[in-house]
C-alpha positions as CSV (number, residue, x, y, z in Angstrom):
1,X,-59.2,24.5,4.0
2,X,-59.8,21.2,3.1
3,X,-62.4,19.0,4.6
4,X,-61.6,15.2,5.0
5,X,-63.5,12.3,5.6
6,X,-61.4,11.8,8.3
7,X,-62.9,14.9,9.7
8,X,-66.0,14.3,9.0
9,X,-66.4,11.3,11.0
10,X,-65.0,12.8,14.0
11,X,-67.4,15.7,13.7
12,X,-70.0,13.2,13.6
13,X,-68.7,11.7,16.5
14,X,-68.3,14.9,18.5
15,X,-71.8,15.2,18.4
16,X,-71.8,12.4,21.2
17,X,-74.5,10.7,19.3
18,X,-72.5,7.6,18.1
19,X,-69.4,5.9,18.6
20,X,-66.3,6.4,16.6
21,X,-66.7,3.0,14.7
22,X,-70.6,3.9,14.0
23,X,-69.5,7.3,12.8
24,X,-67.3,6.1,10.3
25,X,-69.4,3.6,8.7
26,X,-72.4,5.9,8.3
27,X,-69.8,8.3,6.4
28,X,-68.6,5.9,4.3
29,X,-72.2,4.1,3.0
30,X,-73.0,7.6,2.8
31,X,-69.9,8.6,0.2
32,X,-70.6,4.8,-1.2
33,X,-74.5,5.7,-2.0
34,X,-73.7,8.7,-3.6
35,X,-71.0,7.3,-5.5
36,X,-73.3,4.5,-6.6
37,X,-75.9,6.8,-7.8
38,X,-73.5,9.1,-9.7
39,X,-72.2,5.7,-11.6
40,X,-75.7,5.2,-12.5
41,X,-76.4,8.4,-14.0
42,X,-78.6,9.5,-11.7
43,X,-79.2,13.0,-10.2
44,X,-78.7,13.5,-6.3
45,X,-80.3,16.5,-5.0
46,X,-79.6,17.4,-1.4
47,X,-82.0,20.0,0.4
48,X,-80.3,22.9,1.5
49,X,-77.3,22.2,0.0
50,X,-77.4,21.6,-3.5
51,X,-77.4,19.1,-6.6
52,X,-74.9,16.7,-8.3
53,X,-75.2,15.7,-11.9
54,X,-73.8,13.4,-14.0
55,X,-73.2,15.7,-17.3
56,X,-72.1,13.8,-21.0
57,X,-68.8,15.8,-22.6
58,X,-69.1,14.8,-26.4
59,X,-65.7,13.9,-28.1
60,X,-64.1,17.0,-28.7
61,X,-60.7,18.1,-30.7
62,X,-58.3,19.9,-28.0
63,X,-54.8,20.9,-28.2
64,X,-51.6,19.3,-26.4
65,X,-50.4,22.4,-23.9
66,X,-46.5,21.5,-24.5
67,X,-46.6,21.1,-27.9
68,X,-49.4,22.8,-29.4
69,X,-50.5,19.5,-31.5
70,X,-54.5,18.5,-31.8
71,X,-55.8,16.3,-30.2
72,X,-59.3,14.2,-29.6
73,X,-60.1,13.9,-26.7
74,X,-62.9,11.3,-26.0
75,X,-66.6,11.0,-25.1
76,X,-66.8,11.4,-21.4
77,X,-69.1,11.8,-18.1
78,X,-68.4,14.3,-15.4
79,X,-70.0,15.1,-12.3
80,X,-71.3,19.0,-11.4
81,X,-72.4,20.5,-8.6
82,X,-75.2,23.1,-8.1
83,X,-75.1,25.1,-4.9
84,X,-78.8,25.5,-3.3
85,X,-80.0,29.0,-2.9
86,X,-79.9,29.0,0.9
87,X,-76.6,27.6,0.9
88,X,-75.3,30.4,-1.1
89,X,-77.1,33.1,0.9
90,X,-75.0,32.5,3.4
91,X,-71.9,31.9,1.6
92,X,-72.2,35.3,0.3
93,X,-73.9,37.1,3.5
94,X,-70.3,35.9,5.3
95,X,-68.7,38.6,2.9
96,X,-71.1,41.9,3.6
């Protein structure tokens, strides 16, 4: 299952702590903080849950899947995610 933001704020607002409207924006300058940070190259770490980083992909020579010709592909950032060690305790202690 796929969680939305959508879902997310009405979560938030299930909790009967703030309205709807309040919900929403405290979602979204949460997502826009994050994103801002990840832009900058920085590191957000999230207690209990885990860690994103911004990692630097050198350019590399790859292949084109339909044809089979090389290609380079160029010098790129992506973002990873670390899993904390609670939060995978109980990912994994919902299987046993």
């Amino acid at each position: 299952m796929t969680v939305t933001k959508a879902q997310l704020v009405e979560d938030l607002f299930g909790k009967n702590v703030f309205t709807k409207v309040h919900s929403a924006q405290i979602i979204d300058t949460l997502f826009e903080l994050i994103k801002r940070s990840l832009e900058n190259g920085e590191d957000i770490l999230i207690s209990g849950f885990g860690k994103f980083s911004v990692k630097e992909k050198s350019q590399r020579q790859g292949r084109n899947p339909q044809t089979g010709e090389p290609i380079d592909l160029p010098q790129r950032r992506v973002v990873t995610f670390r899993c904390s060690g609670p939060l995978r305790a109980k990912m994994n202690a919902e299987r046993d």
